[in-house]
C-alpha positions in Angstrom: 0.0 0.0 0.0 2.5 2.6 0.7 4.5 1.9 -2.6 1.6 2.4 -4.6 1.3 5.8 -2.7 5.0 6.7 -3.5 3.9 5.9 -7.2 0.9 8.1 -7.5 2.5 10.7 -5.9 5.7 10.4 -8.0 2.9 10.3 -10.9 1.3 13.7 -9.5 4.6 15.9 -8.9 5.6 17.3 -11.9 9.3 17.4 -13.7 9.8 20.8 -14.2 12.7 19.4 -17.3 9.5 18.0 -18.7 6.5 19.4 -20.6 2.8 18.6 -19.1 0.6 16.0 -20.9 -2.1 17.4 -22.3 -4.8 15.9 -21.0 -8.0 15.4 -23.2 -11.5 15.9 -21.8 -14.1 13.5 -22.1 -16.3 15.8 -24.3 -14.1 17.8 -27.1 -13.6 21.4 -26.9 -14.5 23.2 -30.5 -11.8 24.6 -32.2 -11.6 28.3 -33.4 -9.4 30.7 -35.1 -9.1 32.9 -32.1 -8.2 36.1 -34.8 -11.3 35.3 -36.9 -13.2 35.5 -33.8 -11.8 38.6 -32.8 -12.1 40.5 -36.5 -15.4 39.2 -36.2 -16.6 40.6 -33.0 -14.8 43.9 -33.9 -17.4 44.1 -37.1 -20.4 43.3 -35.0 -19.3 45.9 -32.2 -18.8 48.8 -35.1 -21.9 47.9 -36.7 -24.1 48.2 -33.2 -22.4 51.4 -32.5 -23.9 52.7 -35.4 -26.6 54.9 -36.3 -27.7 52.4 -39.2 -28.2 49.1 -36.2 -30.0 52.0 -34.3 -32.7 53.0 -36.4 -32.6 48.9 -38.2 -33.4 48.3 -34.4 -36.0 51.0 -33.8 -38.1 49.9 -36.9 -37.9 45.8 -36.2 -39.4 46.9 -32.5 -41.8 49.4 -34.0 -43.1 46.9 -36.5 -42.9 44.3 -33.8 -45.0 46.2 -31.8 -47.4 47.3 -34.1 -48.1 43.9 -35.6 -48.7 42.2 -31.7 -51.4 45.6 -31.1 -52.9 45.9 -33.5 -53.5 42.8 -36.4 -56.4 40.0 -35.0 -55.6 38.2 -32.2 -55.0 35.2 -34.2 -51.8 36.7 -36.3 -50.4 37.8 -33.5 -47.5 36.2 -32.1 -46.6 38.0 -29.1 -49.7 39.1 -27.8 -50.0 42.4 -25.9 -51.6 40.4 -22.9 -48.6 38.7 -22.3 -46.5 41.8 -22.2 -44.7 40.9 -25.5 -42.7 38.1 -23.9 -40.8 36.9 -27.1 -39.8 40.2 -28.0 -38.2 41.2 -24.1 -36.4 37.4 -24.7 -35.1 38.2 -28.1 -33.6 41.8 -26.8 -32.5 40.0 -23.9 -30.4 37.9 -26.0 -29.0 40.6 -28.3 -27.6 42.6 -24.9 -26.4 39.4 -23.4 -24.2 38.8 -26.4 -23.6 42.3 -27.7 -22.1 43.2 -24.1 -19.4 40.1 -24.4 -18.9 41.1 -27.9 -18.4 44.9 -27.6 -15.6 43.5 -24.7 -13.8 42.2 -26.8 -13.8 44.2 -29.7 -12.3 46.9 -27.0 -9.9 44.5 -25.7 -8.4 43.8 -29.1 -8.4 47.2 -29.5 -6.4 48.0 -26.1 -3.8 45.5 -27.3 -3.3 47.7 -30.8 -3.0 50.5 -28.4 -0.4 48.7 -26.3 1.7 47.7 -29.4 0.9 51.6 -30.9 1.9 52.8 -27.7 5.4 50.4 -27.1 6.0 51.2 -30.8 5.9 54.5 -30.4 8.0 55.1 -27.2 10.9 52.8 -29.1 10.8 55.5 -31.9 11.0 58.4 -29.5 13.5 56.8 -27.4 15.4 56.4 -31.1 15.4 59.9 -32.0 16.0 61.2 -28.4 19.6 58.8 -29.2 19.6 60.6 -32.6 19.2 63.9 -30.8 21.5 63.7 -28.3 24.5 62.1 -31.4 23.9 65.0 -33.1 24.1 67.3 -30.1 27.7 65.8 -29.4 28.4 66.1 -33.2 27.6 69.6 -33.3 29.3 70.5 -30.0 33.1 68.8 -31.4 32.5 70.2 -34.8 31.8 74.2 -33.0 34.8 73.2 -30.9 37.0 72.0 -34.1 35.8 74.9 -36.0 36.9 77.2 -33.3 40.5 75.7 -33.8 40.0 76.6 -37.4 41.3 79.3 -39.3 38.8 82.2 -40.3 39.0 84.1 -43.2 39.5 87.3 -41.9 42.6 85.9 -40.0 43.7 83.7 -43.6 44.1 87.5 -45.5 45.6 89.5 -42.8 48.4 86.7 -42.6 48.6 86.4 -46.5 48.5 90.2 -47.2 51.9 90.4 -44.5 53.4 87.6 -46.2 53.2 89.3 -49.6 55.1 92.2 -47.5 57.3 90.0 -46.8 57.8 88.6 -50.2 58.0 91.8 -51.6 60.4 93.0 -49.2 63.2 90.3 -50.2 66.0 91.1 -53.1 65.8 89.1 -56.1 67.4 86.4 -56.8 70.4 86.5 -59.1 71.4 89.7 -57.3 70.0 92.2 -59.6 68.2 95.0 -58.1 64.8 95.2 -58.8 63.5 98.3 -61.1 60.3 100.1 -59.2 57.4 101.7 -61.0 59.4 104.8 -61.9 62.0 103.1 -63.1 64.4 103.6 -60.5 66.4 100.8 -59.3 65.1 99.3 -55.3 67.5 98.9 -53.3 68.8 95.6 -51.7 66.6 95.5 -48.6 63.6 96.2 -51.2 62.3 99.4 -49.3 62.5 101.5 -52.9 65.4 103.7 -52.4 67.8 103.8 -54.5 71.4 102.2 -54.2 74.0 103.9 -54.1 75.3 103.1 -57.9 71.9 104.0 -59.3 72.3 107.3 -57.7 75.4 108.4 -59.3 
């Protein structure tokens, strides 16, 4: 007796290494495309919330009514007397499973809205990375261009090395003629030497 404890509970623990049995019941479950379903409940819940189901509604309960008042007693269906029985059962029965349905259509709809949502905040944390890259970019290249030379700076030091250019004798010795023909001296400042002179 007690080994055939230790084996039904050895049989009831189960290995967490291993997957459950699936156990089948003794009457069958329906499959169902749980998707379908869904798309399915979502068109029913968007067609009730519509003017169109309101006033389809209003004229099948108008014309309900008016047959069970006023045809002969022997046409009618739901009589008046019986405080229109069939038709409180059959609205009965359209809340009871427009309620489920409208709950699900919203769920569905909340898990869009999750995925939206989580989408979303991945692209905003995405740029905010982009943002703050380019920030850094921007700062090194302000701080490299602040090393750089500026063209105001580039002309002053190009215009005093022409001075300096000009300033220099020629090469070969000869002394450069100036602009009135007179001979520049050999430090270039435009006077004349002192053989030109004589």
């Amino acid at each position: 007796m007690a080994l055939e404890r230790r084996r039904r509970s050895r049989r009831r623990s189960a290995r967490l290494d291993q997957p459950r049995e699936v156990r089948r019941g003794i009457v069958p479950t329906p499959a169902y495309d749980a998707d379908a379903f869904g798309r399915l409940s979502e068109r029913i819940a968007r067609f009730i919330g519509t003017g169109r189901f309101l006033v389809y509604m209003t004229v099948f309960v108008a014309i309900w009514l008016a047959w069970n008042t006023f045809s002969p007693e022997r046409l009618q269906f739901d009589p008046r007397e019986l405080n229109y029985t069939l038709l409180t059962l059959i609205l009965s029965l359209q809340a009871s499973y427009a309620a489920p349905l409208i709950l699900l259509a919203q769920n569905r709809q909340i898990d869009r809205d999750r995925v939206q949502y989580e989408q979303d905040r991945a692209r905003a944390e995405r740029n905010t990375a982009d943002t703050d890259y380019l920030t850094r970019e921007l700062a090194s290249l302000r701080i490299a261009v602040g090393d750089m030379v500026t063209r105001d700076f580039l002309r002053s030091e190009l215009r005093q090395l022409l001075e300096e250019i000009e300033e220099l004798p020629p090469p070969g010795g000869q002394p450069a003629r100036t602009d009135d023909g007179s001979v520049d001296g050999p430090r270039g400042d435009g006077r004349r030497s002192d053989a030109a002179q004589s």
